[in-house]
Rosetta silent file (secondary structure, phi, psi, omega in degrees, C-alpha in Angstrom):
SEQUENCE: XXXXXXXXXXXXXXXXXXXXXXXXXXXXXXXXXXXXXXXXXXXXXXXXXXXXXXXXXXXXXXXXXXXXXXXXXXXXXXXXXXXXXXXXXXXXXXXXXXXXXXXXXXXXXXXXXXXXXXXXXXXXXXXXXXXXXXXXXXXXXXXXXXXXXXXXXXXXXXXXXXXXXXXXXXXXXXXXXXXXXXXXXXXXXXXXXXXXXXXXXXXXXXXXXXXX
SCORE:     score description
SCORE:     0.000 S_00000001
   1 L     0.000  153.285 -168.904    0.000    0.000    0.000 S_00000001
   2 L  -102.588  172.978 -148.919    1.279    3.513   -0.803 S_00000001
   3 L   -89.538  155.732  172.837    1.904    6.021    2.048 S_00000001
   4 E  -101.314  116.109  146.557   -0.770    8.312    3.640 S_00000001
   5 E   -44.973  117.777  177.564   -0.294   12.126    3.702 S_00000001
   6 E  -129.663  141.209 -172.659   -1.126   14.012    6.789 S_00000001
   7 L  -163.642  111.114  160.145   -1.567   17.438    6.683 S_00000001
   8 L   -80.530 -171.058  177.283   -2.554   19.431    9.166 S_00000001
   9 E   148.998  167.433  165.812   -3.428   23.368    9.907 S_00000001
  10 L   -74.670  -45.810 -175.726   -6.325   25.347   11.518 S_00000001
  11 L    71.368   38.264 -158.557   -7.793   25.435    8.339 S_00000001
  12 L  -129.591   82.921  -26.467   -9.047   28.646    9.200 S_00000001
  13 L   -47.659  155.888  149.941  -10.079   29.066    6.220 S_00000001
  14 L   -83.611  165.225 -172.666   -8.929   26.425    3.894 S_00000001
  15 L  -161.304 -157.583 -145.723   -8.315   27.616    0.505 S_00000001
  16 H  -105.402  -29.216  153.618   -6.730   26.638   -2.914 S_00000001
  17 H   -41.929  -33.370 -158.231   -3.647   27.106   -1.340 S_00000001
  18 H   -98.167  -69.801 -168.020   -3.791   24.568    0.797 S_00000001
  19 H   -64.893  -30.982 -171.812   -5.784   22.113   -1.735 S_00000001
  20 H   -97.759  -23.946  152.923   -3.228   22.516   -4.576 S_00000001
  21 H   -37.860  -77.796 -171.249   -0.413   21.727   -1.868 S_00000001
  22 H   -47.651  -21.054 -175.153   -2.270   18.527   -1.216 S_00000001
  23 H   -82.851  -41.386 -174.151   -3.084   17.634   -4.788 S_00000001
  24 H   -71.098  -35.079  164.019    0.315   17.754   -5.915 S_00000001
  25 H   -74.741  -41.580  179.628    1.702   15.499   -3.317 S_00000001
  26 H   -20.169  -67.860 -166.158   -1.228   13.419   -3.417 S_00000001
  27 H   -80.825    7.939 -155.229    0.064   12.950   -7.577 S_00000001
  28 H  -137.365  -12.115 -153.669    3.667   13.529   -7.504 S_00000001
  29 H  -147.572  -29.367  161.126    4.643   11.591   -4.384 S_00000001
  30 H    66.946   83.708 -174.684    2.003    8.743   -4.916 S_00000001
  31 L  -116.001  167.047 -171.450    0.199    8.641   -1.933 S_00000001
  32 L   -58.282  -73.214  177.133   -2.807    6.326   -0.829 S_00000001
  33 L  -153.615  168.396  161.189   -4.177    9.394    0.199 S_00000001
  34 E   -99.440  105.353 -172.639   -3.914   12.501    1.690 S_00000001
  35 E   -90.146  131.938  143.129   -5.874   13.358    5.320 S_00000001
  36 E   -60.688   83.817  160.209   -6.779   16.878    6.014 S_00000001
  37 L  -131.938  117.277 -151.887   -6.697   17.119    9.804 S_00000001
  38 E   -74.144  138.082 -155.053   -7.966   20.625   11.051 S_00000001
  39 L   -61.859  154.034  137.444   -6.302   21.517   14.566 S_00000001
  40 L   -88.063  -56.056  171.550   -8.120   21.787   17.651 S_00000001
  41 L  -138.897  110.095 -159.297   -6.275   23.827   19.810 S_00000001
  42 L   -80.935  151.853 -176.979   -2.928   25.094   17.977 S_00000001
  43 L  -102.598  -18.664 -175.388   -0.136   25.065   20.777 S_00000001
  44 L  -112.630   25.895 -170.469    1.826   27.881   19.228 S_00000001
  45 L  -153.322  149.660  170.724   -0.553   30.160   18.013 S_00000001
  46 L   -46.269  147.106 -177.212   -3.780   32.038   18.994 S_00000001
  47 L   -70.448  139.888 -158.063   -7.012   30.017   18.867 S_00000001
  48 L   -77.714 -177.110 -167.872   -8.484   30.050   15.513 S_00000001
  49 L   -63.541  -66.932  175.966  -11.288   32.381   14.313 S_00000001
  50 L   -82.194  146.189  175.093  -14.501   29.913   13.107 S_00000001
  51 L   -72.466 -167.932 -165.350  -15.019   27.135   15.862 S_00000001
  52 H   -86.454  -14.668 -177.254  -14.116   23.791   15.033 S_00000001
  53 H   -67.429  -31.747 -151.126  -17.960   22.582   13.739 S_00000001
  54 H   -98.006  -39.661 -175.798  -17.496   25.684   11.084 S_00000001
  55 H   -83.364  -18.352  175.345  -13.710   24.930    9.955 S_00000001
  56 H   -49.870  -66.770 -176.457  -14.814   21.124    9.867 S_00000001
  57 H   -54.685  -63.546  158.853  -17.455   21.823    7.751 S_00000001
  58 H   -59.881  -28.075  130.936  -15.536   23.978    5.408 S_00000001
  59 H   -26.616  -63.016  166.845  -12.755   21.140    5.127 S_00000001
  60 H   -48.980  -60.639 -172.603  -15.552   18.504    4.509 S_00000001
  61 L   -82.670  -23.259  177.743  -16.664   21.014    1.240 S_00000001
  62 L   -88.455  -14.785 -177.098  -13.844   21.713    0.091 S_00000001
  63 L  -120.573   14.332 -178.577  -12.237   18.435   -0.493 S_00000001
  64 L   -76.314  145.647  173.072  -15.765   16.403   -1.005 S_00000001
  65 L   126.501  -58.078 -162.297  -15.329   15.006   -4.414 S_00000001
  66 L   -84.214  141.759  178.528  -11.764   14.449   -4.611 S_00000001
  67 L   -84.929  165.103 -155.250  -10.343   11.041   -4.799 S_00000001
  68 L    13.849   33.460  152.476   -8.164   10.654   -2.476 S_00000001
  69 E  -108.611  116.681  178.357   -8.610   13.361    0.207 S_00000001
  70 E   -97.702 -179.852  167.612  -10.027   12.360    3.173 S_00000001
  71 E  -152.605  115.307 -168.522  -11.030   14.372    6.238 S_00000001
  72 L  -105.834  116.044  169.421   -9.913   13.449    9.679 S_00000001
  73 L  -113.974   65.537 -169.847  -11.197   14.827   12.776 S_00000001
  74 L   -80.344  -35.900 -159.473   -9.511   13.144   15.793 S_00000001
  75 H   -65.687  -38.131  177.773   -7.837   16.534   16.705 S_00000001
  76 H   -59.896  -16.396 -171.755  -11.063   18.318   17.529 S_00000001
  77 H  -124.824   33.697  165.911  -12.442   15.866   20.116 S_00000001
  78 L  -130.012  134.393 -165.511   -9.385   15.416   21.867 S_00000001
  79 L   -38.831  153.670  159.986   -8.428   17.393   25.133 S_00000001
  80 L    71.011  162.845 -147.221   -5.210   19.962   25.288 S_00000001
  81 L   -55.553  167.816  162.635   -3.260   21.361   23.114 S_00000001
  82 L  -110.879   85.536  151.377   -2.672   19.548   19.531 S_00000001
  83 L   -43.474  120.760  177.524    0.443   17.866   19.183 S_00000001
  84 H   -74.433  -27.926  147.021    1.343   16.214   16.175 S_00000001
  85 H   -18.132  -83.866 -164.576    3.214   13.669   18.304 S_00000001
  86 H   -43.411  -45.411 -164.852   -0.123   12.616   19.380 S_00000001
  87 H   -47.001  -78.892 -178.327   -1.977   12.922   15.896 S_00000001
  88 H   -14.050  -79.517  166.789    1.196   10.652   14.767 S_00000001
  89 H    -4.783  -77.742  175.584    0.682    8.492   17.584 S_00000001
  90 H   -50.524  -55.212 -174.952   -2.800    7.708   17.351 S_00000001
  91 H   -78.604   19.944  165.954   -2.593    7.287   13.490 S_00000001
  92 H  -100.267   -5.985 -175.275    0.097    4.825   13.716 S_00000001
  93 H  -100.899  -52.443  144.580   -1.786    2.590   16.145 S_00000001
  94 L   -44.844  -18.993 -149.355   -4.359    2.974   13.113 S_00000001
  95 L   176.010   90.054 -175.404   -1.983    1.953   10.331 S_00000001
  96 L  -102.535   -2.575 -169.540    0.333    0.305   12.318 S_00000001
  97 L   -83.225  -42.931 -120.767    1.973   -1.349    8.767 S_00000001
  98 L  -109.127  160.142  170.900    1.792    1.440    6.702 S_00000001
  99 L  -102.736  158.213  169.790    3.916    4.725    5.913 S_00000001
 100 E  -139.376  121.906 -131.116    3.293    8.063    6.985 S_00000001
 101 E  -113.989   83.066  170.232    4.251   11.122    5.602 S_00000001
 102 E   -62.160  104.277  178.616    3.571   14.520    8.037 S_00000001
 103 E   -98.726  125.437 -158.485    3.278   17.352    5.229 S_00000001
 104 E  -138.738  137.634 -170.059    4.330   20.625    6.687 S_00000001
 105 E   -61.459  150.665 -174.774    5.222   23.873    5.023 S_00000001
 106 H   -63.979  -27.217 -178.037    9.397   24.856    4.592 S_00000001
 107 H   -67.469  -28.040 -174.951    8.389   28.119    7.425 S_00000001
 108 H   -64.232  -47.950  178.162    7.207   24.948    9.425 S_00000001
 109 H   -36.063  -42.750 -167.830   10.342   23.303    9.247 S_00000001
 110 H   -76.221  -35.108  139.805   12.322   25.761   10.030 S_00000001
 111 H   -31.354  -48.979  158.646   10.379   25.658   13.464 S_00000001
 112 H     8.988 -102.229  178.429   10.616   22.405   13.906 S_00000001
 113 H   -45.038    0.512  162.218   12.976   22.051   17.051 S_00000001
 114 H   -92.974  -30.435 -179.272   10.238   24.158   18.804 S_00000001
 115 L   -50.520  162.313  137.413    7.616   21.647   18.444 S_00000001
 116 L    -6.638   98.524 -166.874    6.590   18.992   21.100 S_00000001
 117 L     7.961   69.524 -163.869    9.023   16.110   20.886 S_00000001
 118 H   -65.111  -37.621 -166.884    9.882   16.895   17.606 S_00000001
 119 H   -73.696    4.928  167.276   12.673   14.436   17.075 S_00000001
 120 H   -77.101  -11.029 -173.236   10.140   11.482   17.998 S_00000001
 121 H   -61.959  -72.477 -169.885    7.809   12.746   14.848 S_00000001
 122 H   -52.409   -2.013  159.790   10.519   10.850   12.508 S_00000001
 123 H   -93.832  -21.280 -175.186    9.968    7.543   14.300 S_00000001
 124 H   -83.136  -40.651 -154.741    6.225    7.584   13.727 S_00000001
 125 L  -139.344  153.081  147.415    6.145    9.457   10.087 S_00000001
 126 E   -73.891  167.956  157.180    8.212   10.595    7.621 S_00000001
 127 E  -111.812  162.870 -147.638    8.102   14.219    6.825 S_00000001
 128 E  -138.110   90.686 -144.392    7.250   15.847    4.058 S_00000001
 129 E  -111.230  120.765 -164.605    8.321   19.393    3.169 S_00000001
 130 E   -70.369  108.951  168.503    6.472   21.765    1.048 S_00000001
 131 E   -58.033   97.856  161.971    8.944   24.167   -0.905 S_00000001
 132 L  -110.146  158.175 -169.764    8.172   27.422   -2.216 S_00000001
 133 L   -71.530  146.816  174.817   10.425   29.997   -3.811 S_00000001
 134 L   104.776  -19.560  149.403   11.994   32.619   -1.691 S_00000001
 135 L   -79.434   97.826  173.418   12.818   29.471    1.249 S_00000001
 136 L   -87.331  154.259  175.403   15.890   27.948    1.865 S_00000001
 137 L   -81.983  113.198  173.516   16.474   24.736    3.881 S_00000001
 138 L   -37.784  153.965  157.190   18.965   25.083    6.655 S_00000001
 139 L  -152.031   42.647  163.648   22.221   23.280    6.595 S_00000001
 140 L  -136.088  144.894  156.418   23.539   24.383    9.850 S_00000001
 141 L   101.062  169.908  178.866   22.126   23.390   13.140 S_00000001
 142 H   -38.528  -19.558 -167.844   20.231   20.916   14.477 S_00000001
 143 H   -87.452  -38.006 -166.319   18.232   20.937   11.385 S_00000001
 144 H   -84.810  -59.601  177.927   20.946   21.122    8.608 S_00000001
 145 H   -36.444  -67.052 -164.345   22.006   17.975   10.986 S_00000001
 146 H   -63.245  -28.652  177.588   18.852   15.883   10.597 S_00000001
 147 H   -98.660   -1.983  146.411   18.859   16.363    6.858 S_00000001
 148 H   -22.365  -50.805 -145.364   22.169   14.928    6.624 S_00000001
 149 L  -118.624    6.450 -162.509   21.222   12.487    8.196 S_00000001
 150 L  -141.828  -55.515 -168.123   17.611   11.729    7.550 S_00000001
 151 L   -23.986  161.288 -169.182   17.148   13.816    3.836 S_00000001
 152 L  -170.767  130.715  154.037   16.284   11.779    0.888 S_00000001
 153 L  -115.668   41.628  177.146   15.533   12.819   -2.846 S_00000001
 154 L  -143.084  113.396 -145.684   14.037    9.731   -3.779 S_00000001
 155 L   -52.567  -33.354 -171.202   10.529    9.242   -3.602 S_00000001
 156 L   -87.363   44.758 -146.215   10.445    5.346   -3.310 S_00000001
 157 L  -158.134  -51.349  177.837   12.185    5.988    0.269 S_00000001
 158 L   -86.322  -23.950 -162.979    9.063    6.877    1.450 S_00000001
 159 L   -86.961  -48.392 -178.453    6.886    4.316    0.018 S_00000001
 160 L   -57.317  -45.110 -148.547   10.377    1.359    1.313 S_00000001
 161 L  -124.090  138.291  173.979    9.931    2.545    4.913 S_00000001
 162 L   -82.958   -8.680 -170.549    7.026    3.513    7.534 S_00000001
 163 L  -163.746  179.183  170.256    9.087    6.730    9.136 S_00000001
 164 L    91.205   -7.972 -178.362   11.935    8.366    9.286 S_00000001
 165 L  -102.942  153.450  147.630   13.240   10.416    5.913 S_00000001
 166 E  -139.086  162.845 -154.965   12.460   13.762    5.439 S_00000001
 167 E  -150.696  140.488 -175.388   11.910   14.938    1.485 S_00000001
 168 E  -121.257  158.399  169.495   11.232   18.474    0.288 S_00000001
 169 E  -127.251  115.483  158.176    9.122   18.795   -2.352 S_00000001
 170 E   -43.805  120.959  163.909    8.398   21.841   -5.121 S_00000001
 171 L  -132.703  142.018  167.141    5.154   23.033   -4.745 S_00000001
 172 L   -19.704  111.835  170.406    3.025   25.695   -6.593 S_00000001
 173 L   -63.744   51.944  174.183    3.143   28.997   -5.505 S_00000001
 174 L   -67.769  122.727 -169.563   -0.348   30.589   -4.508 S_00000001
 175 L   -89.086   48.073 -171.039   -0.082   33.744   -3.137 S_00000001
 176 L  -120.244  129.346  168.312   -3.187   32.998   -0.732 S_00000001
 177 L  -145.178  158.017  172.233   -3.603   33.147    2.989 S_00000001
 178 L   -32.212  -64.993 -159.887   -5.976   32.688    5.542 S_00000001
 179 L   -72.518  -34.264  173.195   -5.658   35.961    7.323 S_00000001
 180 H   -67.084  -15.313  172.517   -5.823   37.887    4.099 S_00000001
 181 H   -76.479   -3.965 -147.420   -9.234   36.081    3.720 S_00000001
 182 H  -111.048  -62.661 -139.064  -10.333   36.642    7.407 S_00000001
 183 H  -101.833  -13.814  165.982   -9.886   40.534    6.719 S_00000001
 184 H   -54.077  -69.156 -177.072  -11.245   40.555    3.081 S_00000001
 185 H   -54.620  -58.357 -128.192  -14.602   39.132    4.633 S_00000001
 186 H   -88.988    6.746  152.728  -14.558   41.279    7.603 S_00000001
 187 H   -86.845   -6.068  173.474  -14.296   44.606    4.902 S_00000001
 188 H    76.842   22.286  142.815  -17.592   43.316    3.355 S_00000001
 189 L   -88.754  174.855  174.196  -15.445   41.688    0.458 S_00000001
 190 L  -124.151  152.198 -176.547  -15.844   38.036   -0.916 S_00000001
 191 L  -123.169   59.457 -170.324  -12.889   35.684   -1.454 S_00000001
 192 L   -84.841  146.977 -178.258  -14.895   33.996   -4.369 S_00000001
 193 L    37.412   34.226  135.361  -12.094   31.969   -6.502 S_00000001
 194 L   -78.035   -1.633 -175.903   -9.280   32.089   -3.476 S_00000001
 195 L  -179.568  172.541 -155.684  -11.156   28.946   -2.407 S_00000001
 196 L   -74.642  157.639  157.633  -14.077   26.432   -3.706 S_00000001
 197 H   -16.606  -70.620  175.445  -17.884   27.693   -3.910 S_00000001
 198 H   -49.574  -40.669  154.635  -18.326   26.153   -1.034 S_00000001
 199 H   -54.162  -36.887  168.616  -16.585   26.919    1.213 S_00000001
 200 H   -70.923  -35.080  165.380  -17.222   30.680    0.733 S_00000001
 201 H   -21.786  -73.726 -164.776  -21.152   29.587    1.420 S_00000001
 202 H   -65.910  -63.015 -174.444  -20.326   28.340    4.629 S_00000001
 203 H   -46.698  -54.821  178.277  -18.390   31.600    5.377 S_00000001
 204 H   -45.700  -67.545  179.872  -21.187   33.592    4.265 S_00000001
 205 H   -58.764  -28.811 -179.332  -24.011   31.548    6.088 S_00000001
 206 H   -78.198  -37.187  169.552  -21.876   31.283    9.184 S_00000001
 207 L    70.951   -0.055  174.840  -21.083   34.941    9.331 S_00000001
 208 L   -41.592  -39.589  170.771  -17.836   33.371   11.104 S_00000001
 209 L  -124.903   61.919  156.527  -15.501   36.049   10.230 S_00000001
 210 L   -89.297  150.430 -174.338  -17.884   39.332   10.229 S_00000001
 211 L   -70.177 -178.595  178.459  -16.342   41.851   11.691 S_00000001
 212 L   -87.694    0.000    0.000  -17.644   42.776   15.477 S_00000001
């Protein structure tokens, strides 16, 4: 079986950014699938805008349809901050055979050695790192260490193994974010073709990010 993508985020909104990350590893990296699983309570960041029923929802519309995107929400019903150490955790006690790829942006990366018992993520998953221009990869430091020692540019390295590489991958550049979408609605704009119909609906019907 080929390896499952996990890729996490607030999701708050998702948008095409986000979906054209996922498609392209999805096709390019030849994964089973990819899961989409929107945070509960981010440990390094402010709590997100729309609760978790509203970014759920929006997640759920935006990837219904697509073969192979799933949508997993273990993060949301579980207490305390969200670690991906846990996520990992759990979904390796799911798919205890199988590889698993944690897909995380190159700004994530760089971050890394702040996370939660980051160097245990590489026994559970591989990781998977989305490149965009204007980002370099360290090669000093703890980090520049690990991809010494753990980097790989060859794709069937993830697919041979259940954890443990990390692989950056070229991804499309969309020049989309969340927050610019949070204050486009809250000006009484629409962020119609930054993200599916649907999703834009939801925002609309939800009234989640009107301004106060």
């Amino acid at each position: 079986m080929n390896p499952i993508g996990v890729f996490g985020g607030t999701f708050d909104p998702i948008h095409y950014g986000h979906l054209r990350t996922a498609y392209e590893m999805l096709q390019a990296l030849k994964f089973e699938e990819v899961r989409f699983v929107p945070c509960g309570k981010p440990p390094h960041r402010i709590d997100p805008f729309a609760d978790s029923k509203t970014r759920l929802a929006m997640v759920n519309a935006a990837t219904q349809g697509q073969r192979g995107f799933v949508v997993d929400d273990r993060e949301l019903y579980r207490e305390g901050p969200s670690y991906s150490v846990d996520t990992l955790k759990t979904l390796r006690m799911d798919f205890p055979l199988r590889s698993l790829a944690l897909i995380i942006g190159m700004d994530a990366f760089i971050g890394l050695p702040k996370w939660h018992q980051w160097r245990e993520i590489l026994e559970l998953a591989h990781v998977v790192v989305a490149h965009r221009p204007g980002w370099r990869a360290p090669d000093i430091g703890p980090l520049g260490e690990l991809l010494e020692n753990r980097g790989t540019h060859r794709v069937d390295d993830l697919h041979r193994s259940k954890s443990g590489h990390i692989y950056i991958h070229d991804v499309t550049q969309l020049e989309i974010s969340s927050t610019d979408i949070r204050d486009l609605v809250k000006t009484s704009r629409t962020p119609r073709f930054l993200m599916p119909d649907a999703v834009c609906n939801i925002i609309d019907e939800s009234g989640c990010y009107d301004s106060d």
